[in-house]
Backbone as JSON, one array per atom type, in Angstrom:
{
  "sequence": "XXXXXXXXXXXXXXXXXXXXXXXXXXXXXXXXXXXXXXXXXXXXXXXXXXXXXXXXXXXXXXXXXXXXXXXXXXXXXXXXXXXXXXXXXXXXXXXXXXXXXXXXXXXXXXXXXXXXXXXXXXXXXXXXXXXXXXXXXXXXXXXXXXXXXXXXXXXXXXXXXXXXXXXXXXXXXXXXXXXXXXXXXXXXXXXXXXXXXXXXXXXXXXXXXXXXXXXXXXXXXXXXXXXXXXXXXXXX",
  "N": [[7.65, -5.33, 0.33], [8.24, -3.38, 3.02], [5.53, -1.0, 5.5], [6.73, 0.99, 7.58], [5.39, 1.99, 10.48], [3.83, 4.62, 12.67], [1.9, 5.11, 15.67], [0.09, 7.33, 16.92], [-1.83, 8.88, 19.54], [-4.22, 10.19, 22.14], [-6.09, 8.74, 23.25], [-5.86, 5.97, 24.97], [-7.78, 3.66, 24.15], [-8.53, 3.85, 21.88], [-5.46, 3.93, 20.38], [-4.42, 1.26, 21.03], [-7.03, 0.12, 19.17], [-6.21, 0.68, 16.77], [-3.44, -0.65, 16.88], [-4.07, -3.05, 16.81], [-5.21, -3.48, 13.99], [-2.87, -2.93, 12.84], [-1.84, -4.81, 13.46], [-2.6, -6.8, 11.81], [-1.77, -6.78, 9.67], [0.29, -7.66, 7.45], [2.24, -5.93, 5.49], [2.77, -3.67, 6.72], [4.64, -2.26, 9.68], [4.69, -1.93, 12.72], [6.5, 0.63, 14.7], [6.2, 2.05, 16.58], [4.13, 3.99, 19.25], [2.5, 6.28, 20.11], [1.59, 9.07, 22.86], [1.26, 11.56, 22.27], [1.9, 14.68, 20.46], [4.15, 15.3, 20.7], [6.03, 13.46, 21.83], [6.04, 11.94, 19.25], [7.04, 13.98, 17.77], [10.06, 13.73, 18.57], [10.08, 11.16, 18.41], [11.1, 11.29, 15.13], [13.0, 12.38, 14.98], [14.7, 10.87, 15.22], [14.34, 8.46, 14.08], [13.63, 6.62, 10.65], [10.52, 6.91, 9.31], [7.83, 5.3, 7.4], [4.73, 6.11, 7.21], [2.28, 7.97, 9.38], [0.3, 7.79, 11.49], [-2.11, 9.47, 12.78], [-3.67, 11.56, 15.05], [-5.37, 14.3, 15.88], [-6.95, 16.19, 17.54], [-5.02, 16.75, 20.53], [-3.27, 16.78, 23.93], [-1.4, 19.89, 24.55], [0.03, 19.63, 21.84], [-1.34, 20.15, 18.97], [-2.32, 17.63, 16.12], [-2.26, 19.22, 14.31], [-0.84, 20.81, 14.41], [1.66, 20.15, 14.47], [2.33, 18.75, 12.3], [2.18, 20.94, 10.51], [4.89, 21.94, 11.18], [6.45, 20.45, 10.58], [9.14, 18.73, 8.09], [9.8, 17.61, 4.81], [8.15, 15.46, 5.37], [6.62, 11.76, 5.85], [4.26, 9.58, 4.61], [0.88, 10.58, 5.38], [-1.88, 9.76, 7.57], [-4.6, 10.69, 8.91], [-6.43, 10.24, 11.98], [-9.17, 10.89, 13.45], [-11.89, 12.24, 15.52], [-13.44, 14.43, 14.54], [-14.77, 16.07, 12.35], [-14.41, 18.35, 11.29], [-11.74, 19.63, 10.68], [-10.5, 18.39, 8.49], [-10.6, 19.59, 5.79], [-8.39, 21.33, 6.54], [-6.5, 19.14, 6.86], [-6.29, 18.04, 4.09], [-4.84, 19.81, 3.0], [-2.69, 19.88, 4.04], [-1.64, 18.12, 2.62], [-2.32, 15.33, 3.19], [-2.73, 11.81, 2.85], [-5.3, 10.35, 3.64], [-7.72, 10.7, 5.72], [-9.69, 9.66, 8.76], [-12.45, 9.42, 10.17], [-13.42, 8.77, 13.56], [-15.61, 6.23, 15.23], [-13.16, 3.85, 13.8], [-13.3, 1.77, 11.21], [-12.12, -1.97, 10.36], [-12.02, -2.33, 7.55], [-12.27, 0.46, 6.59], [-9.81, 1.3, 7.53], [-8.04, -0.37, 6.21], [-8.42, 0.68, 3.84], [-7.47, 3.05, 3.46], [-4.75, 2.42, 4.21], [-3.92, 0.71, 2.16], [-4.13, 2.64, 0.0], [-1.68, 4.2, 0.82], [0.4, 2.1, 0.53], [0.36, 1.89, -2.45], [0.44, 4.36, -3.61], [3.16, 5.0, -2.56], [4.79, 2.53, -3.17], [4.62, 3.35, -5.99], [5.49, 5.29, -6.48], [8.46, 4.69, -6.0], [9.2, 2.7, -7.58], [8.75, 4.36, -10.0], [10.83, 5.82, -10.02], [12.93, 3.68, -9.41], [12.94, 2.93, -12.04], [13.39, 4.51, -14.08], [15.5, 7.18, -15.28], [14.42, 9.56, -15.48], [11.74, 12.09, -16.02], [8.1, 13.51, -16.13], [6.58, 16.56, -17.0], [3.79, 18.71, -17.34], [3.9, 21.24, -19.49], [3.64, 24.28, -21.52], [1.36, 23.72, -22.59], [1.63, 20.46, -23.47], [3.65, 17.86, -22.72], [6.78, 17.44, -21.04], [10.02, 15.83, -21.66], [11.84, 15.39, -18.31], [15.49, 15.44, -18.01], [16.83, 13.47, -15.02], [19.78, 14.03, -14.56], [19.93, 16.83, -15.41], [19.14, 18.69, -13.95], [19.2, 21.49, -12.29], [18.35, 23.56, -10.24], [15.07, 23.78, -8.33], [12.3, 25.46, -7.93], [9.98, 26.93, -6.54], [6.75, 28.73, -6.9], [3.66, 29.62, -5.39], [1.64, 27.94, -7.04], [2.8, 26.9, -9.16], [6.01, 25.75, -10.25], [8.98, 26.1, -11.05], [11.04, 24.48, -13.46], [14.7, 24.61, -12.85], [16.91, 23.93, -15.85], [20.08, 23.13, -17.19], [19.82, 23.84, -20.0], [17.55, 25.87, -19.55], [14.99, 27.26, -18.3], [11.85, 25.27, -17.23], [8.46, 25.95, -17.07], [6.02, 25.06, -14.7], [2.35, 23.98, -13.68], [1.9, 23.07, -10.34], [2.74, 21.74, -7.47], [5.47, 22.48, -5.17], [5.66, 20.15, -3.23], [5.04, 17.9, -4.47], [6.27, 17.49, -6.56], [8.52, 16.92, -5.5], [8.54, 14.32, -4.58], [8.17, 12.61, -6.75], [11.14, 12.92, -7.05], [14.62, 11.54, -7.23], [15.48, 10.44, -4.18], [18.27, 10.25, -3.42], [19.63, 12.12, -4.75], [18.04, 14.67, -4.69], [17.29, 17.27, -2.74], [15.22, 19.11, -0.33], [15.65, 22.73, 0.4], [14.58, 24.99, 1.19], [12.01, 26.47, 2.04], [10.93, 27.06, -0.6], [12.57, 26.14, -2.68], [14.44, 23.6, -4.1], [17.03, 21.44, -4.33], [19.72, 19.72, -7.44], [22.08, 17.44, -5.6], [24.24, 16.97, -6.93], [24.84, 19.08, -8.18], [25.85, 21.33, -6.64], [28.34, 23.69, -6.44], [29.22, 25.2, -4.69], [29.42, 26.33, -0.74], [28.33, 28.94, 1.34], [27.86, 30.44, 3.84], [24.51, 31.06, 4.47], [23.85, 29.69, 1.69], [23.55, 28.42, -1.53], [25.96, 27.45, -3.81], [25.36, 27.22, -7.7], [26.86, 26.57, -10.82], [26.03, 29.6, -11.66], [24.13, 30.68, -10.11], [22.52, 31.72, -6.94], [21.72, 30.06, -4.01], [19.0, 29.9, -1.88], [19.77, 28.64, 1.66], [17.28, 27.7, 4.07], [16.59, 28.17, 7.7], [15.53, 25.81, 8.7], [16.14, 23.4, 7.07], [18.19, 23.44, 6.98], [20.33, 21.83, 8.59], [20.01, 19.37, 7.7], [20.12, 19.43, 4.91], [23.26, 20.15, 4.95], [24.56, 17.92, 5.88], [23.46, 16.32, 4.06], [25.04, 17.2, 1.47], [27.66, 17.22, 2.22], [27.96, 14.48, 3.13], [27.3, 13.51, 0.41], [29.42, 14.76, -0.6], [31.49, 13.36, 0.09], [31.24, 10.71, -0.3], [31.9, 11.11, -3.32], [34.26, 11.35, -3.38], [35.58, 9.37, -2.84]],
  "CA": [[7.95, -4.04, 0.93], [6.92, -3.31, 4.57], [6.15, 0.63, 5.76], [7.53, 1.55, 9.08], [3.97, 3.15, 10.97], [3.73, 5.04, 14.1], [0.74, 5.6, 15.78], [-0.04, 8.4, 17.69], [-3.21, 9.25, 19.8], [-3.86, 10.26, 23.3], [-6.79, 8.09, 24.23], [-5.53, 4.37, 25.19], [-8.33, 2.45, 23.47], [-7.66, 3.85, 20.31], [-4.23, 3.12, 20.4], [-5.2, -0.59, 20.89], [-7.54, -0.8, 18.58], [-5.33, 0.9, 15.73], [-2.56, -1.55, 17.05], [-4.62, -4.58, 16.51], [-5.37, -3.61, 13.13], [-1.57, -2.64, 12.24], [-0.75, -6.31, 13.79], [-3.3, -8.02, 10.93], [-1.5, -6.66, 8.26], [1.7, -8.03, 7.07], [3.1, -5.32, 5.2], [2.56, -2.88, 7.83], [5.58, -2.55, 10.78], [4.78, -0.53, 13.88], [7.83, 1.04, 14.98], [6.51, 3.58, 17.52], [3.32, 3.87, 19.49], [2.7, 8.13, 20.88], [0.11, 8.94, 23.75], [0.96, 13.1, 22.27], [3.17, 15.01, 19.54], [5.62, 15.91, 21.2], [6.72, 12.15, 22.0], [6.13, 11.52, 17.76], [8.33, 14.69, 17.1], [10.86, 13.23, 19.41], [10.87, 9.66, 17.27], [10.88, 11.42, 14.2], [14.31, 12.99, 15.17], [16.15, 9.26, 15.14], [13.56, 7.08, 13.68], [12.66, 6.56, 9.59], [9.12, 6.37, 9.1], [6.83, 5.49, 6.17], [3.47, 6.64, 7.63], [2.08, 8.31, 10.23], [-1.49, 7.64, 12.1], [-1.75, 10.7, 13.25], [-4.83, 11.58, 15.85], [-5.84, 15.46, 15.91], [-6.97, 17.35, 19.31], [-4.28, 15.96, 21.67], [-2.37, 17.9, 24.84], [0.11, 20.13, 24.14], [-0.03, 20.38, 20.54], [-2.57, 19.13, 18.51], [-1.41, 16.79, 15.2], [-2.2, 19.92, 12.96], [0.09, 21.81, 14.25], [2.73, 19.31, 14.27], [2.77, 18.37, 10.86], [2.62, 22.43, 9.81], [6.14, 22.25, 11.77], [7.44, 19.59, 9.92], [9.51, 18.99, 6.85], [10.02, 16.72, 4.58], [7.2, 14.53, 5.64], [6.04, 10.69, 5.81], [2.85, 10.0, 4.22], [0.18, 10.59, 6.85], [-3.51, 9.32, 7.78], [-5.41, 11.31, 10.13], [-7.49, 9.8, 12.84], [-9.78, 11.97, 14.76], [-13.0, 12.19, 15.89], [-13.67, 15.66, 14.34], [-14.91, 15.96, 10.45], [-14.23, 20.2, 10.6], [-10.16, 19.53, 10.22], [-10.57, 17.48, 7.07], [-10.06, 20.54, 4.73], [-7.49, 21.77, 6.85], [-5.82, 17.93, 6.79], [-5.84, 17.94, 3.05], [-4.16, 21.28, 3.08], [-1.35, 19.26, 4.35], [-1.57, 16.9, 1.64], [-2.57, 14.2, 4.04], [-2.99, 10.61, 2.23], [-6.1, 10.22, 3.78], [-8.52, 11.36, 6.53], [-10.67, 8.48, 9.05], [-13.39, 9.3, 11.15], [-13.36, 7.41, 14.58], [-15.26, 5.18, 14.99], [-13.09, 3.41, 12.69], [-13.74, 0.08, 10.53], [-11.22, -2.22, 9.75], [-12.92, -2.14, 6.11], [-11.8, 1.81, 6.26], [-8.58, 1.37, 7.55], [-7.59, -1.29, 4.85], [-8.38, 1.05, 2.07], [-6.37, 4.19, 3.63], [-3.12, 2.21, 3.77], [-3.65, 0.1, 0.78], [-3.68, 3.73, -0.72], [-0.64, 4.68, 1.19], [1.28, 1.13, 0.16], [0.2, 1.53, -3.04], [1.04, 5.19, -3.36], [5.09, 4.88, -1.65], [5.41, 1.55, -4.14], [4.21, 3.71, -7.46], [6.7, 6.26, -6.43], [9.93, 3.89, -5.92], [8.95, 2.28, -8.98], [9.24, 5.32, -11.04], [12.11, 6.6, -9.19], [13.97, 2.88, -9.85], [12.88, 2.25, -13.12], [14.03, 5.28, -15.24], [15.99, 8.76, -14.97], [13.84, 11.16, -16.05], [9.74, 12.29, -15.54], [7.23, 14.22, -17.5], [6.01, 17.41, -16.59], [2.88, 19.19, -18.37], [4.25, 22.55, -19.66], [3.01, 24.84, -22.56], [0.27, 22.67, -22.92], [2.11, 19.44, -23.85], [4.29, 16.95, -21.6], [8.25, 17.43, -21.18], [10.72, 15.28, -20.39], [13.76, 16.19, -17.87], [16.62, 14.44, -17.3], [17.21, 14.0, -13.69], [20.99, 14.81, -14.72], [19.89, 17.8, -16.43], [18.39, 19.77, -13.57], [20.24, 22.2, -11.41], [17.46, 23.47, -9.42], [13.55, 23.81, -8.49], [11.89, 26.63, -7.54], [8.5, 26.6, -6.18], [6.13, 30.06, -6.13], [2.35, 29.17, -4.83], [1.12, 26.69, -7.55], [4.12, 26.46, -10.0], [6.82, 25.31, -10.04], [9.8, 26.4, -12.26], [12.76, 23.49, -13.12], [15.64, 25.48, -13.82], [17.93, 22.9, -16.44], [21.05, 23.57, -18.01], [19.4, 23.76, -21.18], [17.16, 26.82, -19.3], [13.75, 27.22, -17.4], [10.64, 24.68, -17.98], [7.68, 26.22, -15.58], [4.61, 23.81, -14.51], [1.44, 23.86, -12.92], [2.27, 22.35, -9.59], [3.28, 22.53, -5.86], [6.95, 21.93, -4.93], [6.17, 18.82, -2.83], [4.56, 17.24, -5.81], [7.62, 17.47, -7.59], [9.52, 16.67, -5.04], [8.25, 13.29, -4.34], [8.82, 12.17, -8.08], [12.73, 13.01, -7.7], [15.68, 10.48, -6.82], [15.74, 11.23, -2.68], [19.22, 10.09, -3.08], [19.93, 13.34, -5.52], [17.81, 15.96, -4.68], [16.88, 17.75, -1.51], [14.94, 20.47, 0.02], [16.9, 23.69, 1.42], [13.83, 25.94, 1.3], [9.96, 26.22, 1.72], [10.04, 27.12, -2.17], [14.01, 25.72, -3.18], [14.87, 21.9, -4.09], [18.63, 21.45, -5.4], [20.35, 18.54, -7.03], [23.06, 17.43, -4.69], [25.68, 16.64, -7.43], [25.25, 20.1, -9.14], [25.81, 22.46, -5.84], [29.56, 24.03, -6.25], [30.05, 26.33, -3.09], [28.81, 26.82, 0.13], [28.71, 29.99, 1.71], [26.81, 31.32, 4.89], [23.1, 30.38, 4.15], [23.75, 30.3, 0.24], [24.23, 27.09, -2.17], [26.61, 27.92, -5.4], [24.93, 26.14, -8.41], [26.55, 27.18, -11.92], [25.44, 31.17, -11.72], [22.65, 30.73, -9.14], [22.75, 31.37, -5.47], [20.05, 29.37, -3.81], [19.06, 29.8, -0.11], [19.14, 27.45, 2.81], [16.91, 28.14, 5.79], [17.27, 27.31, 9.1], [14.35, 24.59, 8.9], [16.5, 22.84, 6.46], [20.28, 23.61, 7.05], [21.28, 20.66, 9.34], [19.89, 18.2, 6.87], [21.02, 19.92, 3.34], [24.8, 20.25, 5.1], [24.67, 16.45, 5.81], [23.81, 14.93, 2.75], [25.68, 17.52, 0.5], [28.93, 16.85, 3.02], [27.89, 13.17, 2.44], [27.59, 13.48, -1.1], [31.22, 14.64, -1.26], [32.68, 12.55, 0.24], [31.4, 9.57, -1.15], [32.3, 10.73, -4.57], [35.97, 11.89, -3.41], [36.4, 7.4, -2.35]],
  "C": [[7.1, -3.83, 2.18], [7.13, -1.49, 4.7], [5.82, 0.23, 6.7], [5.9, 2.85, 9.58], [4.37, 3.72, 12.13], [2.1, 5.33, 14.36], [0.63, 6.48, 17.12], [-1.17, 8.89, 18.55], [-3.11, 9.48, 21.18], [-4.82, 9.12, 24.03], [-6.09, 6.48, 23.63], [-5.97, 3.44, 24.8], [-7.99, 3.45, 22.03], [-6.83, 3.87, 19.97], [-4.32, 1.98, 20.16], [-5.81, -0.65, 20.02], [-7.06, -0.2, 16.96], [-4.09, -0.03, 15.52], [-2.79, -2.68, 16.45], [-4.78, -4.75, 15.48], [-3.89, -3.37, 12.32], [-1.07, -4.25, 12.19], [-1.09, -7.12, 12.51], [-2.77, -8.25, 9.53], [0.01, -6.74, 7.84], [2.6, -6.77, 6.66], [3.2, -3.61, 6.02], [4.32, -3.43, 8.94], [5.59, -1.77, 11.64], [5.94, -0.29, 14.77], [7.81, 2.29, 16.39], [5.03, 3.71, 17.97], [3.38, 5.47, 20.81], [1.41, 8.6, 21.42], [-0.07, 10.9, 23.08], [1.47, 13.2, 20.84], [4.2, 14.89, 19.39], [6.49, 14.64, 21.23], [6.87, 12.04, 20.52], [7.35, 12.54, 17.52], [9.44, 14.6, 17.72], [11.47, 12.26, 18.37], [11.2, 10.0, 15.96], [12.06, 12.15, 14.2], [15.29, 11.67, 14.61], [15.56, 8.24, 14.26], [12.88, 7.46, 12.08], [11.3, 6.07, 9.57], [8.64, 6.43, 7.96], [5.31, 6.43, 6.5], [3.21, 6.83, 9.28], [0.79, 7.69, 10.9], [-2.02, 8.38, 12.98], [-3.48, 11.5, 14.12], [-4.43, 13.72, 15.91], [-5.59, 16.14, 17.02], [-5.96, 16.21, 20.57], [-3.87, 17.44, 22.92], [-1.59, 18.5, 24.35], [0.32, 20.83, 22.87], [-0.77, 19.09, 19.75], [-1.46, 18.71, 16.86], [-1.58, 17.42, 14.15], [-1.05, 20.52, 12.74], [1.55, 21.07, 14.17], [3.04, 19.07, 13.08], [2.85, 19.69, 9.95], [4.14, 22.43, 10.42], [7.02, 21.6, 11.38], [8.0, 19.63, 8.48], [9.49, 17.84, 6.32], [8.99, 14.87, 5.12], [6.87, 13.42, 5.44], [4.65, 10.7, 5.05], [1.68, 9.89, 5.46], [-1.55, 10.45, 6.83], [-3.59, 10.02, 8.97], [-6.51, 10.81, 10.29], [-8.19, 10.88, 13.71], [-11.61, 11.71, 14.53], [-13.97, 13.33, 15.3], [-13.26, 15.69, 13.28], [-14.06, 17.39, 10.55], [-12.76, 20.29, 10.62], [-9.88, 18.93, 8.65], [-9.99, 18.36, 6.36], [-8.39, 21.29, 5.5], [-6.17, 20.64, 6.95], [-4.98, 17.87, 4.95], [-5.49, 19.13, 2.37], [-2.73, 20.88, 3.02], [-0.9, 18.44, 3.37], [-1.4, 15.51, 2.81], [-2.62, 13.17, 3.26], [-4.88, 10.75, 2.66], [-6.65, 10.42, 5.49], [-9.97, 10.55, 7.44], [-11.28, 9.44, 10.36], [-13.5, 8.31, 12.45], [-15.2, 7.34, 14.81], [-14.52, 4.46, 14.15], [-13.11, 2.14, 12.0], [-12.44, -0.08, 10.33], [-11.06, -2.19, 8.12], [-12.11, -0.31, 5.87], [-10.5, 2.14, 6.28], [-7.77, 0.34, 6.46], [-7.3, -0.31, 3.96], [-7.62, 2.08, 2.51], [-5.37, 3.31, 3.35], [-2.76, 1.24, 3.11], [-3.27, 1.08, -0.1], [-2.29, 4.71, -0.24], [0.12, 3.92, 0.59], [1.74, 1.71, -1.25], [1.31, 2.97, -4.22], [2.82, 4.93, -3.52], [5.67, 4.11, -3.08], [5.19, 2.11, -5.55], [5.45, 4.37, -7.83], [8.2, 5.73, -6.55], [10.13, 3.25, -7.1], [9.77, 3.2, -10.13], [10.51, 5.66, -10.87], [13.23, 5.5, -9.91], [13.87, 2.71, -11.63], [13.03, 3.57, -14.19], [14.88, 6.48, -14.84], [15.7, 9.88, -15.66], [12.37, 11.12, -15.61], [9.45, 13.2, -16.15], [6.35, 15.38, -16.9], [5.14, 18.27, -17.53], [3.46, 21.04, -18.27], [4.0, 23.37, -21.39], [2.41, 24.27, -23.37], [0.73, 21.32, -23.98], [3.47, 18.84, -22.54], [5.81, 17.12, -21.71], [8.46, 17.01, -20.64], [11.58, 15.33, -20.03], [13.76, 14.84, -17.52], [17.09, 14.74, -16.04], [18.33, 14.5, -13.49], [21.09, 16.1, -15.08], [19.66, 19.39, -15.42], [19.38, 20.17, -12.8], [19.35, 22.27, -10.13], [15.59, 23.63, -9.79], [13.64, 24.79, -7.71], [10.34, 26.9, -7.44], [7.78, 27.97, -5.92], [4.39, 29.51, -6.5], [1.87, 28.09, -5.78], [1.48, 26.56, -8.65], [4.71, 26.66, -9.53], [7.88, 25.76, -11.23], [11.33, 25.35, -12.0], [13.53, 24.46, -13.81], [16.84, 24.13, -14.31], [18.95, 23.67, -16.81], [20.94, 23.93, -18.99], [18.31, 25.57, -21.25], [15.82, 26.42, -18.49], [12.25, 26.69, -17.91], [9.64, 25.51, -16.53], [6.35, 25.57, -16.39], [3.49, 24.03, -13.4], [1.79, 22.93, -11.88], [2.66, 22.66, -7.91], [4.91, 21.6, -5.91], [7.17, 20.27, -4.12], [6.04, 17.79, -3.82], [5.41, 16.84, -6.79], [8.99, 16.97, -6.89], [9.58, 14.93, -4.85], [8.05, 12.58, -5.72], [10.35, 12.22, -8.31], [13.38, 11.57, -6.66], [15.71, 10.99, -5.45], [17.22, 10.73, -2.24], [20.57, 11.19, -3.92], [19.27, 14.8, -5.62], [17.44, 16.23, -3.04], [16.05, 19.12, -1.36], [15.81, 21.26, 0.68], [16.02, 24.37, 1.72], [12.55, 25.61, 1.01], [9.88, 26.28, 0.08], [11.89, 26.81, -2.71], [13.89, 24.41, -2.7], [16.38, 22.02, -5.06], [18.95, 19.85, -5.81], [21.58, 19.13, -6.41], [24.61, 17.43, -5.77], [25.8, 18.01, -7.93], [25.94, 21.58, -8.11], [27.88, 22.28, -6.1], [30.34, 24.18, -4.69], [29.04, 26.13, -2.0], [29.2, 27.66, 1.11], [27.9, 30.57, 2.18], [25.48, 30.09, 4.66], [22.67, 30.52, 2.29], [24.41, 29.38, -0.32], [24.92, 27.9, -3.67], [26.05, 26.92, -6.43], [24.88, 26.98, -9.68], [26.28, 29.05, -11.32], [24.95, 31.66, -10.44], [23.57, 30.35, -7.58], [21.47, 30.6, -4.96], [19.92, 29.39, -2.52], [18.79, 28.6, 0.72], [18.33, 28.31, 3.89], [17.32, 27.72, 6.91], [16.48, 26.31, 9.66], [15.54, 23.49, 8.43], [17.69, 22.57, 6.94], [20.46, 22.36, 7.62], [20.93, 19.26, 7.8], [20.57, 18.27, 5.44], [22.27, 20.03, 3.46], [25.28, 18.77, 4.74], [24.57, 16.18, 5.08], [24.52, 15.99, 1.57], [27.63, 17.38, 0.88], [28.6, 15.18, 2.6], [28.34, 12.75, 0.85], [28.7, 13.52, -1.72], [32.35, 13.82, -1.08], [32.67, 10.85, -0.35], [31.81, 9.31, -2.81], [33.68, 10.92, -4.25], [36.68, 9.82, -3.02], [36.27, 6.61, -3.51]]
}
């Protein structure tokens, strides 16, 4: 398995010498090399990425505010020169967080823990249809067929099943990044739907069973596409 990097930074030797260390490592593939943001949130329009390498105080817009603007996110390492972002990095749920100068010794172990990470997740994802969520102090397990939707308010999470409502200690991306990404989606900062269970669509409003569920307008272009996808590949 190779991940797809970009690297991002404004100064020119650290570019290079993030390059040199992307080149050493086989399962690494740099796909995109960004002197700002603005150029990354450009490639990140047309271009799949696994990880980011994501440099801090730049022109323009710095790489905090970029990744608060984003959705659906890559896993991402932050480079910068400047410790006092750190807490505000792993806010983001960053992977991990390098200090420049940086070692090749340091950069190894970030995206050994990114590889390692991505490949735990695909794993689970291929190798069963269901996952285990800790709820009234013991472990349940849904069937990924089972769920309609998710529903995310500050640090639970509530699956709503057919069966009725399991709620879990948790954040919505957390949960999101355990599901099939070829059956569920985000529509909303705090809404994840599966794709096979949505009926109707109407305005900014998914039909699912009973439940209306909102799209935003962060989301909409992407939740139209793959639930228009979705239909039509089951209607062939």
């Amino acid at each position: 398995m190779k991940l797809k990097c970009i690297i991002t930074d404004d100064e020119p030797m650290a570019r290079k010498g993030l390059q040199g260390y992307v080149e050493k490592l086989d399962f690494l593939e740099l796909v995109g090399v960004c002197e700002d943001a603005i150029q990354l949130n450009n490639i990140l329009k047309t271009q799949s990425v696994d990880l980011l390498l994501l440099d801090i105080e730049m022109p323009y817009m710095s790489g905090i505010e970029l990744l608060s603007s984003l959705v659906n996110l890559p896993k991402v390492i932050i480079t910068s020169a400047y410790e006092q972002y750190a807490i505000k990095g792993y806010d983001l749920e960053v992977v991990d967080y390098l200090l420049k100068p940086i070692s090749f010794e340091r950069f190894l172990k970030a995206v050994n823990k990114v590889y390692d990470l991505i490949y735990s997740q695909q794993a689970t994802s291929q190798a069963s249809d269901y996952f285990f969520v800790k709820a009234n102090q013991k472990l349940e397990k849904i069937f990924f067929k089972d769920i309609l939707y998710i529903e995310g308010v500050e640090n639970y999470v509530s699956i709503h099943t057919q069966a009725g409502k399991i709620i879990t200690h948790s954040t919505l991306r957390l949960i999101l990044e355990n599901l099939p990404v070829n059956l569920f989606i985000q529509t909303h900062k705090s809404f994840i739907v599966n794709v096979e269970k949505v009926s109707t669509v109407e305005g900014n409003m998914l039909g699912i069973e009973k439940f209306k569920i909102p799209v935003s307008r962060t989301y909409k272009e992407k939740t139209m596409e793959t639930i228009l996808r979705n239909k039509l590949f089951n209607e062939n």
